[in-house]
N, C-alpha and C positions, 0 to 999 in steps of 0.2 A: 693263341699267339701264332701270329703268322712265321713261315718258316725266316730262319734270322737270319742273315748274314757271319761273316767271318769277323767285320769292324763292329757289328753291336754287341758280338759277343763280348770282346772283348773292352766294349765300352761297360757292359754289365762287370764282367771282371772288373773293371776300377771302382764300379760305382760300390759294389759288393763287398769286395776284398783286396781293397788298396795296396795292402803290404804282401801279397802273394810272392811265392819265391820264385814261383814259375805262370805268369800271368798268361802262358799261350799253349799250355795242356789241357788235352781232352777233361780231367779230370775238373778243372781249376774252372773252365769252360762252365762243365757240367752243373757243378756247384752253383754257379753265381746265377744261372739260369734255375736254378731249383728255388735259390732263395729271391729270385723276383717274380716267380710265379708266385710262390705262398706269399709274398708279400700284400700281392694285387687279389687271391683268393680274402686273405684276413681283412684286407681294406673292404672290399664287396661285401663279408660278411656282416663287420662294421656299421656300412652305411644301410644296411637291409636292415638291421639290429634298431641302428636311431630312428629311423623313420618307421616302422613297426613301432617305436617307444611314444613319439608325435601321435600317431593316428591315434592311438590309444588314449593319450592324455596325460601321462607318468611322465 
């Protein structure tokens, strides 16, 4: 991922963790960025997953 800005972060902060108490800390930040990486790793996993299942024929 390319380096983020200050506004994505904390668009990831809403999309993440809407009810955060504090939506513009380092921490709060950090987190919502952790869980849209694993998001987009599990997703890639996923589609590597199905299409590995296709070629096969399963």
């Amino acid at each position: 991922m390319a380096a983020l800005g200050y506004t994505h972060l904390q668009a990831l902060v809403q999309k993440h963790l809407p009810g955060a108490a504090e939506p513009d800390n380092e921490q709060t930040m950090g987190m919502a960025l952790f869980l849209e990486r694993n998001y987009w790793d599990n997703f890639e996993t996923a589609v590597a997953n199905g299409i590995t299942k296709a070629i096969k024929g399963r």
